[in-house]
MIMILUM-62749 format. One record per residue (C-alpha): residue number from 1; x, y, z. Coordinates in pm, 1 decimal, padded with zeros to 6 digits. Example, Ala and Ser with C-alpha at 12.3 -4.5 7.8 and 13.67 -1.06 7.14 Angstrom:
% MIMILUM-62749
   resi       east      north         up
      1    01230.0   -00450.0    00780.0
      2    01367.0   -00106.0    00714.0
% end
This chain:
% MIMILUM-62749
   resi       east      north         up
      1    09698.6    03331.8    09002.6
      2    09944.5    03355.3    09289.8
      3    09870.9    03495.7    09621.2
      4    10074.2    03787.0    09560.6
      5    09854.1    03853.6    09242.5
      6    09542.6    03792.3    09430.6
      7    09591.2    04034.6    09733.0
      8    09720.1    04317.0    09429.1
      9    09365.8    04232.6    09295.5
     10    09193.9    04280.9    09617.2
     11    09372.7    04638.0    09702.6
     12    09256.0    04733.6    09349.9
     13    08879.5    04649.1    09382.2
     14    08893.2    04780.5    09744.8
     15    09049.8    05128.1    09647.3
     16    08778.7    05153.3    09326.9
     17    08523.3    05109.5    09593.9
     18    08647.0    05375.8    09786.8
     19    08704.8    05568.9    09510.1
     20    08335.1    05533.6    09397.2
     21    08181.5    05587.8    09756.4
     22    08396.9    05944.9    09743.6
     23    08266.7    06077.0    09444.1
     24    07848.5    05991.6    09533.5
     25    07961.0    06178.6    09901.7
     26    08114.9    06474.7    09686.2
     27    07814.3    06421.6    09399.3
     28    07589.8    06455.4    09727.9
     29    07739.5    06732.9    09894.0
     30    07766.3    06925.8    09550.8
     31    07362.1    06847.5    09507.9
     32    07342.0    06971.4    09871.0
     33    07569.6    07286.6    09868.1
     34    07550.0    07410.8    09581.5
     35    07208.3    07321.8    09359.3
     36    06998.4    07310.2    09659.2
     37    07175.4    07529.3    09890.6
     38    06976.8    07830.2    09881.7
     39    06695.8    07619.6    09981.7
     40    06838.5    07429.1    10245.9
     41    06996.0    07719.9    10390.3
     42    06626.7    07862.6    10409.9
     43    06473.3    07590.6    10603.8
     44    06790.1    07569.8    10848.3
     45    06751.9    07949.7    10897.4
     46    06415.8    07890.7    11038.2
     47    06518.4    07644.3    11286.4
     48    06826.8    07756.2    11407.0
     49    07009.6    08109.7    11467.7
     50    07356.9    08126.3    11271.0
     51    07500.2    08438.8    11201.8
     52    07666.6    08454.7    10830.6
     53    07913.6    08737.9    10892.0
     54    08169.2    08778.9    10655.3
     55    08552.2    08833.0    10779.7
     56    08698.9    09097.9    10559.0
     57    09105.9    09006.6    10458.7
     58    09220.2    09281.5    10293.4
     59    09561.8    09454.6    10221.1
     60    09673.1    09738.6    10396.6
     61    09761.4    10096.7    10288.6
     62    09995.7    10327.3    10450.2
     63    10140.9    10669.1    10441.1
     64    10507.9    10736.1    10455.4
     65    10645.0    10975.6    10709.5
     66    10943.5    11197.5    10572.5
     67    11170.7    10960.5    10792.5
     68    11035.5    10685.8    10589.5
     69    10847.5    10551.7    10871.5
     70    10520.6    10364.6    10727.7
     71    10151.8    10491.9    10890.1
     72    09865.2    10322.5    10846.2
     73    09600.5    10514.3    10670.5
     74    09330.0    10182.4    10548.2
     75    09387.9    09901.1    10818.5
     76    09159.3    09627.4    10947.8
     77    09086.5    09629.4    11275.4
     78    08916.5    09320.8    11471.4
     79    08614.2    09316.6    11738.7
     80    08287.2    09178.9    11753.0
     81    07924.8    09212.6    11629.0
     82    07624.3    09148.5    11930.3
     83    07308.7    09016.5    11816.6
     84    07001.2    08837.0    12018.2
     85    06821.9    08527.8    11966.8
     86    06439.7    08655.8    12071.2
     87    06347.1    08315.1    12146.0
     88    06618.8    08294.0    12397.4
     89    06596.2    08619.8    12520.2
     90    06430.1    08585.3    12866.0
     91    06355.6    08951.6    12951.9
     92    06460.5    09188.9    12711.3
     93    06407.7    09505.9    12961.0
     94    06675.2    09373.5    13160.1
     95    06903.2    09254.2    12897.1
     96    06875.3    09618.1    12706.5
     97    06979.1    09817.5    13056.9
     98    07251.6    09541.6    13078.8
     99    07397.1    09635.2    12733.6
    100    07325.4    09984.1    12779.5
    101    07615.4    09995.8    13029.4
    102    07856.1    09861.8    12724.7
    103    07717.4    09982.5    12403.5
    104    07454.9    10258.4    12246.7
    105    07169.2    10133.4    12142.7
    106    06790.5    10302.6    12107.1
    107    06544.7    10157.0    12341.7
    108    06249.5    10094.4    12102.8
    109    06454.7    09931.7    11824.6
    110    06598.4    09661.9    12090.3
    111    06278.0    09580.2    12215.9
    112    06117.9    09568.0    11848.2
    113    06410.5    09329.2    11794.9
    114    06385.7    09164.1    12077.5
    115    05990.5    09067.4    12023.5
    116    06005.7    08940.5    11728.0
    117    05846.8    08602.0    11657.2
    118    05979.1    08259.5    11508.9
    119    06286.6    08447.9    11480.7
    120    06662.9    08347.5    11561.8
    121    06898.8    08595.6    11460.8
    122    06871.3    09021.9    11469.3
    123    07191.5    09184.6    11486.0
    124    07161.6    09508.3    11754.0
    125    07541.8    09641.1    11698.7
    126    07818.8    09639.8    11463.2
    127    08161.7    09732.3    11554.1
    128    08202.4    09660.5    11867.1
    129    08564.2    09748.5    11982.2
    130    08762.1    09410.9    12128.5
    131    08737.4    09505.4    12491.2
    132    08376.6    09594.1    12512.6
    133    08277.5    09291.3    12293.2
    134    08446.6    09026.2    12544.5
    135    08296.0    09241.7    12804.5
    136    07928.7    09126.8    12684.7
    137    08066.3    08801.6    12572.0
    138    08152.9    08744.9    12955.2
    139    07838.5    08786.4    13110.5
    140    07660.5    08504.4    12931.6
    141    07327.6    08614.0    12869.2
    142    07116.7    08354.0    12717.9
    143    06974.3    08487.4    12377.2
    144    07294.5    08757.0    12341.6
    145    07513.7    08615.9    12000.5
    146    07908.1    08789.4    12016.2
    147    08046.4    08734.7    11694.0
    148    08398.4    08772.8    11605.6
    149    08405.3    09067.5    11338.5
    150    08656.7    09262.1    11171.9
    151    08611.3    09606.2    10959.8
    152    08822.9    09853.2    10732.5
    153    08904.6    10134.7    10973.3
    154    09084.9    10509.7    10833.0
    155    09288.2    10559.5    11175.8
    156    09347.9    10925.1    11010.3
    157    08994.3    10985.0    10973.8
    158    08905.1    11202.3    10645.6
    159    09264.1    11268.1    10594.8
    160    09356.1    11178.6    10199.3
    161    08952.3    11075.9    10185.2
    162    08931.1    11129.5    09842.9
    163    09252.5    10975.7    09742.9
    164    09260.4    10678.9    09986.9
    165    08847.5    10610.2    09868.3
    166    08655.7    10371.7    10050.1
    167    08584.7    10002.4    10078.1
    168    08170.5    09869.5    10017.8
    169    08002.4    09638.0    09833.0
    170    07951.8    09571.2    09536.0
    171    07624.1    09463.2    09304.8
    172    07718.6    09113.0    09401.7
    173    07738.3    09167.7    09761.0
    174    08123.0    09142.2    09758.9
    175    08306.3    09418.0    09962.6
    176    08594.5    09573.2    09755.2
    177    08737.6    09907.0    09670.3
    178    08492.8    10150.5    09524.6
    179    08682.2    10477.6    09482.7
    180    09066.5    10605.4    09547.5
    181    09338.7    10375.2    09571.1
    182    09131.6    10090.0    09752.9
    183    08967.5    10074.0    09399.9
    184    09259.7    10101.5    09145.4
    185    09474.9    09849.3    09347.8
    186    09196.3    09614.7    09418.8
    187    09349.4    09345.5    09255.1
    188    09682.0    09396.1    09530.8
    189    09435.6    09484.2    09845.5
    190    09200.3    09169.5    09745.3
    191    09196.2    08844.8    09965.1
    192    09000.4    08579.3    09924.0
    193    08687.6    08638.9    10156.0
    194    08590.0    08421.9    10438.7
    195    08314.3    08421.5    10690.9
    196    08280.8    08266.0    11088.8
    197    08079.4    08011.0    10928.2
    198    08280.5    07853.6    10606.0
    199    08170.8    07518.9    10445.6
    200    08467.4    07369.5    10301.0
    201    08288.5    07180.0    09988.2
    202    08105.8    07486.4    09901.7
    203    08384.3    07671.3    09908.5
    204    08579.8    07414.9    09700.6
    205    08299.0    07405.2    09452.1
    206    08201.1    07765.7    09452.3
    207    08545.1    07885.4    09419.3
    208    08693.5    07595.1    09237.2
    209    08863.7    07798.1    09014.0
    210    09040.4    08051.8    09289.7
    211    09065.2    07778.3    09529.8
    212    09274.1    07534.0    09354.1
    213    09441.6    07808.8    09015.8
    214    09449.4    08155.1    09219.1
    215    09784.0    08330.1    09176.1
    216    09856.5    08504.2    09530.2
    217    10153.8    08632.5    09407.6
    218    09974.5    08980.4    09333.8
    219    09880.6    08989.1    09685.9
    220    10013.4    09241.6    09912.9
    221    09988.6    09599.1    10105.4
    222    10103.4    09912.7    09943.5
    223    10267.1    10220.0    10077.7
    224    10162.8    10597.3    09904.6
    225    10440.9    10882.2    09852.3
    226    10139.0    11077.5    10068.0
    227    10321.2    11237.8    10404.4
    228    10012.2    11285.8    10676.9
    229    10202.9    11573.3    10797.8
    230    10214.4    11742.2    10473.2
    231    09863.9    11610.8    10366.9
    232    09700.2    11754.9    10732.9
    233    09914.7    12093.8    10643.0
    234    09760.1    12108.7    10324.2
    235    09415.4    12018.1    10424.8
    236    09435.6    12277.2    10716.7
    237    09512.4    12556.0    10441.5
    238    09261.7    12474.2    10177.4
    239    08988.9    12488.7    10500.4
    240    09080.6    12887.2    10570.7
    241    09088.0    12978.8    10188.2
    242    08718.6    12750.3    10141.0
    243    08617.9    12927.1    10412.1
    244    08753.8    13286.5    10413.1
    245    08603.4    13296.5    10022.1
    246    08297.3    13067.9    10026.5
    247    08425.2    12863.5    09752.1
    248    08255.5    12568.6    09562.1
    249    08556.2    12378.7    09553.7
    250    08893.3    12393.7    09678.6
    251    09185.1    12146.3    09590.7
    252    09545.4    12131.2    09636.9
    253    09836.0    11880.9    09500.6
    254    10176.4    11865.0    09662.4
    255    10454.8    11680.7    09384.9
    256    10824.8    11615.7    09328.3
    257    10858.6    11750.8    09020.2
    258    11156.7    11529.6    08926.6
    259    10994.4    11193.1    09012.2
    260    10631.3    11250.0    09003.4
    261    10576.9    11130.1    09338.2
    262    10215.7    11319.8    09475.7
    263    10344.2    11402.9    09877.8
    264    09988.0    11547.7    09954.9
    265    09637.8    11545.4    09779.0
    266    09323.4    11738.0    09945.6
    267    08999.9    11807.9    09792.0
    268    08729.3    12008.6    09993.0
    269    08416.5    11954.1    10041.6
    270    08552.5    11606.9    10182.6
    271    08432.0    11319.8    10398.3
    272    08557.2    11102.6    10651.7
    273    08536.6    10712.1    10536.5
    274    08471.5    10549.7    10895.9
    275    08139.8    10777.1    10900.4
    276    07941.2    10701.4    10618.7
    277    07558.5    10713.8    10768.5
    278    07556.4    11109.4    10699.8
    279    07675.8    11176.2    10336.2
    280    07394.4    11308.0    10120.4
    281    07578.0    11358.9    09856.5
    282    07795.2    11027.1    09713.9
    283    07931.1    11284.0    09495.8
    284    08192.5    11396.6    09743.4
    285    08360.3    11048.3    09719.7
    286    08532.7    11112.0    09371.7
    287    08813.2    11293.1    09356.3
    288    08776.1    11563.3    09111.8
    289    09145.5    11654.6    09104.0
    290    09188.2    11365.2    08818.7
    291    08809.2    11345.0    08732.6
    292    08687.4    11696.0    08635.1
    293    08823.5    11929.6    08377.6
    294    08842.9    12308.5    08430.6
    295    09033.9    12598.3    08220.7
    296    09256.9    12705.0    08424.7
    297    09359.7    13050.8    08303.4
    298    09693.9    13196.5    08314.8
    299    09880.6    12953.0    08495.2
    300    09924.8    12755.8    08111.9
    301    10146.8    13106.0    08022.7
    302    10519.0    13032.6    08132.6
    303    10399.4    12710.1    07900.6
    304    10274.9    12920.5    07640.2
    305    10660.4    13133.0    07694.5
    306    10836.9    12802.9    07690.5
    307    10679.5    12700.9    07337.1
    308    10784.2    13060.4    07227.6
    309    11111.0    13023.0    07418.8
    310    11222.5    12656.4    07270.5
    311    11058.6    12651.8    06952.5
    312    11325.0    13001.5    06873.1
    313    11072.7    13292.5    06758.9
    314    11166.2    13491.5    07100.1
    315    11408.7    13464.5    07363.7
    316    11383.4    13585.7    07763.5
    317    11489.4    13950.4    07600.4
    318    11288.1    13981.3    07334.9
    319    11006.0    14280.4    07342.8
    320    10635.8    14282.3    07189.0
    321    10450.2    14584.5    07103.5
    322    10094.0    14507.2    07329.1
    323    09802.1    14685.2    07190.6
    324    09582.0    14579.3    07471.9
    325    09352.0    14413.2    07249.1
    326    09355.1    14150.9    06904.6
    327    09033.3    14061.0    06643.4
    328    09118.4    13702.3    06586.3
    329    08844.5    13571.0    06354.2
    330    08581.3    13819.6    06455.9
    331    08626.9    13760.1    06780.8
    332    08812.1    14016.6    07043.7
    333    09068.5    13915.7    07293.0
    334    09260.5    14153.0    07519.0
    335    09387.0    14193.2    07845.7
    336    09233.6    14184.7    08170.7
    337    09242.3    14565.1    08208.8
    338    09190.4    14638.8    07804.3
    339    09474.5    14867.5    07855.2
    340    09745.7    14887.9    07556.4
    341    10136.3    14866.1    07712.2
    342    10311.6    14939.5    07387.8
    343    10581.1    14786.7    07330.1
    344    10773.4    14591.2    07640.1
    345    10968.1    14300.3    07735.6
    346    10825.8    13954.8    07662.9
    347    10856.3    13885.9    08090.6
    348    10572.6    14145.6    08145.2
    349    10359.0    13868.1    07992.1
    350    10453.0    13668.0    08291.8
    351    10506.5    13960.3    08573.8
    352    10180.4    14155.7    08438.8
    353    09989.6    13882.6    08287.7
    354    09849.1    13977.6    07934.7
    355    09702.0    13794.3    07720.5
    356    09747.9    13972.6    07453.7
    357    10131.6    13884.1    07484.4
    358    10060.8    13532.3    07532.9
    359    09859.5    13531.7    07210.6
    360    10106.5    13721.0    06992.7
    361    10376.7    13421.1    07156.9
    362    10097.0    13144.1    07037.8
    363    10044.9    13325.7    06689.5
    364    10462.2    13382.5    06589.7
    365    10530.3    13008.0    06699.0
    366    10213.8    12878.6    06428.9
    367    09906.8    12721.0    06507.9
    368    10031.8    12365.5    06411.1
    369    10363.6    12385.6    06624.4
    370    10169.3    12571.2    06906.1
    371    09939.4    12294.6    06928.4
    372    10169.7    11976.7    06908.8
    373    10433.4    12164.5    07177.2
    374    10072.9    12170.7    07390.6
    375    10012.2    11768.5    07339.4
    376    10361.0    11687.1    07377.5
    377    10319.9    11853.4    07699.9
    378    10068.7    11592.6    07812.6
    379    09722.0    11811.7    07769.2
    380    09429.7    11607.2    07672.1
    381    09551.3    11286.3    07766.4
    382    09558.6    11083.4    08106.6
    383    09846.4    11087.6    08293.8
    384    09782.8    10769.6    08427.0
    385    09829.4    10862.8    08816.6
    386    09692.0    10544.4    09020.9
    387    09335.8    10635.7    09068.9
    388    09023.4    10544.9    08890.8
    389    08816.6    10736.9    08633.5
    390    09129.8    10938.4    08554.9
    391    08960.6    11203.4    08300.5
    392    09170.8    11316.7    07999.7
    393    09149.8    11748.8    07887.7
    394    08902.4    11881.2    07637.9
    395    09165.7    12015.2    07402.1
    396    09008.5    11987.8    07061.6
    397    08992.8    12331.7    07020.5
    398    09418.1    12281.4    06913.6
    399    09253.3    12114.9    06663.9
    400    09115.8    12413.2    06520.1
    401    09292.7    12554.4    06192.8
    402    09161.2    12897.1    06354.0
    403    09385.8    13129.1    06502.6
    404    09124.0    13231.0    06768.2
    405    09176.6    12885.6    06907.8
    406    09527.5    12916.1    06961.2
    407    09569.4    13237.1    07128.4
    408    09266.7    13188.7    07386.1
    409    09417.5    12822.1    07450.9
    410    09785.0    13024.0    07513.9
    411    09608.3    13188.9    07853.5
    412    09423.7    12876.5    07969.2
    413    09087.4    12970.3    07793.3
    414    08889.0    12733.8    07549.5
    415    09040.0    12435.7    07668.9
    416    08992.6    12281.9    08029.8
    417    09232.9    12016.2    08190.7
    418    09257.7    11853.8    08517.2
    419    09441.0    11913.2    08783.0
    420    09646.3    11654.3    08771.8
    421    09731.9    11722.8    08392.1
    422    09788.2    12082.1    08516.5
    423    10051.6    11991.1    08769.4
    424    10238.0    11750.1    08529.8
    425    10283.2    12006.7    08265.9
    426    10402.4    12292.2    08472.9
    427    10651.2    12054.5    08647.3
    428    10827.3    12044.9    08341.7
    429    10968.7    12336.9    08399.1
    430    11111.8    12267.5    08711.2
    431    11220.8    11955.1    08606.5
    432    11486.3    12066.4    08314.3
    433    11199.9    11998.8    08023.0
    434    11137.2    11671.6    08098.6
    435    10783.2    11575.9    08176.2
    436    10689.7    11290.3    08450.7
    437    10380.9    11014.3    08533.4
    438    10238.1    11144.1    08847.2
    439    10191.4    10846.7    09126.7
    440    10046.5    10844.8    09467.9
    441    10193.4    10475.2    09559.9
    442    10571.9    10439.5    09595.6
    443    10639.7    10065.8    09627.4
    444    10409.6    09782.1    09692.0
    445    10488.0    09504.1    09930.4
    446    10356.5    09173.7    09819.7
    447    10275.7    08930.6    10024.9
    448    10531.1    08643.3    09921.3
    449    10808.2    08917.3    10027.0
    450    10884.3    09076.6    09711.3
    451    10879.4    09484.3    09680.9
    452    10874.0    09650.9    09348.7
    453    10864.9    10034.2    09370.1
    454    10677.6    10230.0    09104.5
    455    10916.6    10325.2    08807.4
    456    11024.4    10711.4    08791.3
    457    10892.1    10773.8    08390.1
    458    11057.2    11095.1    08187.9
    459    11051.1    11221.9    07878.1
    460    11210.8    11503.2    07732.1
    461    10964.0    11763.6    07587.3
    462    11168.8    12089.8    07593.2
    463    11557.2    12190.4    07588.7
    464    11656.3    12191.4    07955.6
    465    11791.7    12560.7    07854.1
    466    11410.3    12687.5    07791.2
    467    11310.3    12580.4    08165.8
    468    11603.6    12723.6    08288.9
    469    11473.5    13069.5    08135.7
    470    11115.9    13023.6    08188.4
    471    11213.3    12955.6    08562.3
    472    11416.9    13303.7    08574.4
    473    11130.3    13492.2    08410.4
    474    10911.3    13332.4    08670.3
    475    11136.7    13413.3    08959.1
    476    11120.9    13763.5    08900.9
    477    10731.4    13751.3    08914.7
    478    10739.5    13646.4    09272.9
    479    11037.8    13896.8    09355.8
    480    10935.0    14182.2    09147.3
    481    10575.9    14178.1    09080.1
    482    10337.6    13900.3    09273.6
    483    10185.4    14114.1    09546.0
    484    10452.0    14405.7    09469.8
    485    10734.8    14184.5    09548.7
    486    10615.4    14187.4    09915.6
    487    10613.4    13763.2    09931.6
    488    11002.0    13716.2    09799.5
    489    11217.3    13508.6    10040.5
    490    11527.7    13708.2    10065.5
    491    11682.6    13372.6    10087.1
    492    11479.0    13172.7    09870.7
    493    11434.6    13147.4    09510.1
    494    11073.8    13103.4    09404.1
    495    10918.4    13053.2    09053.1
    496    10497.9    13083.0    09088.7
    497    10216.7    13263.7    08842.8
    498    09845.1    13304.4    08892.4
    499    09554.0    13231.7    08707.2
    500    09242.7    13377.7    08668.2
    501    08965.3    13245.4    08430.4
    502    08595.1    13275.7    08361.9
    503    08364.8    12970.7    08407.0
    504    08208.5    12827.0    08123.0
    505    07807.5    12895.5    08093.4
    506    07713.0    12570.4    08015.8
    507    07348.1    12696.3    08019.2
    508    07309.3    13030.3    07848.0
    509    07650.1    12943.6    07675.1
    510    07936.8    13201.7    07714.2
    511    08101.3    13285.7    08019.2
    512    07999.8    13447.3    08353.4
    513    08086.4    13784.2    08417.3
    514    08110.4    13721.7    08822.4
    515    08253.7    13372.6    08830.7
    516    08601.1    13293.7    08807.3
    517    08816.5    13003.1    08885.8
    518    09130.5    13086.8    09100.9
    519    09458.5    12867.1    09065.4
    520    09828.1    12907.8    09168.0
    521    10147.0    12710.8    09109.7
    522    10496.5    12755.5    09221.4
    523    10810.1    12508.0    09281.7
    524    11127.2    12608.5    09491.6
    525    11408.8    12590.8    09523.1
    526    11322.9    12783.2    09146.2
    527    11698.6    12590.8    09127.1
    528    11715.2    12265.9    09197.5
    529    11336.4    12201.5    09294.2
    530    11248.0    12013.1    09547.0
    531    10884.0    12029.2    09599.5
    532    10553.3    12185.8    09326.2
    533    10285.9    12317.0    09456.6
    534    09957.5    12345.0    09262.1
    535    09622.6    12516.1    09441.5
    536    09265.3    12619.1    09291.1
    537    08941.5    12681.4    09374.0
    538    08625.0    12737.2    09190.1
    539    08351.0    13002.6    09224.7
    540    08540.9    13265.9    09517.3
    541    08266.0    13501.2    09608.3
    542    08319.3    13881.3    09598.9
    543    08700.1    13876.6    09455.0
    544    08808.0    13863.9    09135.0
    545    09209.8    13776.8    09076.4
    546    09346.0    13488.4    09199.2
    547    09680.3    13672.5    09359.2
    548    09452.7    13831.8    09562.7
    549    09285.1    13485.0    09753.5
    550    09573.0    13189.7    09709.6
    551    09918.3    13408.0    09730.2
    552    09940.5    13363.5    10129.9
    553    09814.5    13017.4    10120.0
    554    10103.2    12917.2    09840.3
    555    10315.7    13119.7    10055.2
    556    10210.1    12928.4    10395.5
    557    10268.0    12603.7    10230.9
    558    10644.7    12685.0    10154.1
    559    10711.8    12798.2    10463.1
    560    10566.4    12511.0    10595.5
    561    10764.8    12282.6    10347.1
    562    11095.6    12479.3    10439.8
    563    11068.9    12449.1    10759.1
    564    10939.1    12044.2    10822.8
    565    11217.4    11919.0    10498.0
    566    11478.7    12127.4    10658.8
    567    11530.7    12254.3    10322.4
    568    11876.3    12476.4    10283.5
    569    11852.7    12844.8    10118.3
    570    12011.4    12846.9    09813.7
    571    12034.4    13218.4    09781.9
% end
């Protein structure tokens, strides 16, 4: 053996030592860490005070200003948590008038705290702005911890609450999205999560498979279609009609009908995220506008005239001879007054609202054709907007071979929808027959630099000639007939219809005879549309008819619209 051979030999053994010495340090530090770390971590917590406070690293979402200016609506901000080390803590009077001058806390907790026994580490104050934590942090009290922190903060306060949702942990103590969009786009919003205090091996070993295979590439911020301007507008309006009626529930969606972007979202009662401590209810976090069905009453008519309309067995001219009341299958339907018309043009169904015209529509087109124009239309299926526990309609009663079915289901009765289902299938007709996939977020940013914008999705579902004449009929209910024609813009085209149904019984079966849900929807320009507005609430006290509680709000919200999109008159 040469020299040359001989020193290759030495490196060799040398390097398999090393080698061999690495993997009992890692086989030690994995014993440590992980199998006994629980334990150790326990007999070090008795011994020593060491805060375990996670960092949260978590995508941002923003709002979208009509100048395309981004806003941030779920942000992290940084600061600090303050905590005391009672065995350090010389004289906790002094120390709590001290940190009285900086933050609010309660006398008799501190001082609990603060006398505790054999123990290192009690946190006195979260979320401690930046300033006022290096305040503290300053004055070097012995036994006072400062801890870098950071938190999810709502700068607009409950503004979108429902829609943005909330951030909290989990069953495995892991803070992520639970409702809203911090929920459906967890998987963008996600970071890995760190702490103050990270252990490299345990995280190696603990999180061996994000550490070393995680795909960031999914990682990013993402910016909604929601305007704050619009949303507050919105928000302000369904606040006077919840409170001027005493209503159960109020909601409100704001949509381009020709992309499906959602511009504004509300939903009262409704909660602001950054103050959690007083919500009784959890209930108020879900947003019912895509997770609770309702029938919605006569707004599903210029539908019901559209099947009639495109399917051929009437046109905008034709006439029906209203008898004010049918027997269907033993059952009775008629109008809202009873009262017979006799026979009159097909838009009275519209300007008047009957029933008993939408029914004799429902029953020329045929049960079967009735119902799959109704499906095609997207009721009783999701419309997969970006937010969790998206409910689909009850429609089974299109199922039905009975007639009854079909003409209660032609005035919103007998089958209930949400209102997100609601909004897509009216937009339809402002949107030349083709439907759309509502979406709240217009383009996310990911983090390696890459933005991909949510896809506009359309399908046709009726000639664009039957929404043209569906949009005339409804025209000349808000110029000839909604509120007497008072509400028409002389300079303004506007197509809108009310709806006014029972509520279901669920107890005693039936329906009430005093409780009614109200909705409204309209789009303008009637045209060339630019915005849809759909509004509801449930259970108005002491009123009956929808035009008669949500025709000024509708009408404040256009105005509104008008005026902040500068939109031109097209009459």
């Amino acid at each position: 053996m040469n020299s040359n051979q001989s020193f290759i030999l030495r490196i060799r053994i040398i390097l398999i030592f090393i080698c061999f010495l690495a993997l009992i340090i890692i086989a030690k530090l994995y014993l440590v860490q992980i199998i006994k770390g629980d334990e150790y971590a326990k007999q070090g917590d008795t011994q020593y005070s060491r805060p375990s406070i996670k960092t949260l690293n978590r995508g941002s979402i923003f709002f979208e200003s009509k100048t395309g200016d981004k806003i941030g609506a779920a942000i992290i901000k940084d600061g600090y948590s303050i905590a005391i080390n009672p065995n350090n803590l010389k004289d906790p009077e002094n120390v709590y008038k001290i940190l009285l001058q900086y933050i609010n806390i309660d006398h008799d907790t501190f001082i609990k705290k603060a006398m505790k026994e054999n123990d290192q580490y009690e946190e006195i104050q979260k979320k401690v702005d930046t300033l006022t934590g290096e305040s503290i942090k300053s004055l070097r009290i012995p036994g006072i911890d400062v801890i870098e922190d950071n938190w999810r903060i709502y700068p607009g306060g409950g503004l979108a609450s429902q829609t943005l949702g909330l951030v909290g942990y989990d069953n495995t103590n892991q803070l992520k999205g639970q409702y809203g969009l911090e929920r459906y786009y967890e998987d963008v919003l996600n970071r890995r999560s760190s702490s103050n205090n990270i252990n490299f091996f345990a995280e190696l070993f603990a999180n061996l498979k994000n550490t070393v295979f995680e795909d960031k590439s999914h990682e990013g911020n993402i910016v909604s279609s929601i305007d704050p301007t619009v949303e507050n507008e919105l928000e302000n309006v369904l606040k006077k009609v919840k409170e001027t009626w005493g209503s159960d529930n109020v909601g409100g969606i704001i949509m381009d009908p020709k992309t499906g972007e959602i511009h504004a979202m509300a939903l009262l009662p409704t909660f602001n995220p950054n103050e959690l401590k007083d919500i009784d209810d959890p209930a108020v976090f879900s947003n019912l506008l895509v997770e609770s069905v309702y029938e919605m009453g006569s707004i599903m008519k210029p539908l019901t005239m559209a099947v009639g309309i495109d399917s051929g067995v009437i046109d905008r001219d034709s006439t029906y001879n209203d008898t004010g009341f049918l027997m269907l299958d033993s059952k009775r339907i008629s109008n809202y007054d009873g009262r017979a018309r006799g026979t009159i043009p097909v838009q009275q169904v519209l300007s008047q609202s009957l029933n008993v015209g939408a029914a004799t529509i429902a029953l020329k087109v045929g049960n079967e054709k009735f119902s799959k124009y109704f499906m095609s239309f997207g009721l009783g299926e999701k419309t997969g907007i970006d937010q969790p526990n998206e409910q689909a309609g009850i429609v089974k009663n299109l199922e039905s071979p009975r007639d009854i079915e079909h003409a209660t289901a032609s005035y919103g009765q007998g089958i209930a929808i949400t209102p997100i289902e609601t909004i897509r299938a009216l937009s339809i007709l402002a949107n030349e027959g083709k439907i759309v996939r509502p979406h709240i977020v217009k383009r996310i940013e990911y983090s390696d630099g890459s933005i991909v914008n949510t896809p506009i999705e359309e399908k046709q579902v009726i000639k664009k000639e039957t929404a043209e004449d569906v949009t005339k009929m409804l025209v000349t209910v808000v110029d000839e007939a909604l509120r007497g024609g008072t509400v028409k813009m002389p300079r303004y085209s506007i197509a809108a219809k009310t709806g006014t149904a029972q509520i279901a019984d669920n107890r005693n079966g039936g329906y009430y005879s005093d409780r009614y849900l109200h909705s409204f929807f309209g789009y303008f320009p009637a045209y060339n549309p630019k915005y849809i507005v759909f509004l509801y609430q449930i259970y108005p006290k002491d009123v009956e008819y929808a035009s008669e509680t949500l025709t000024n709000p509708f009408i404040e919200i256009v105005e509104f619209l008008i005026n902040y999109y500068e939109i031109p008159p097209d009459r």
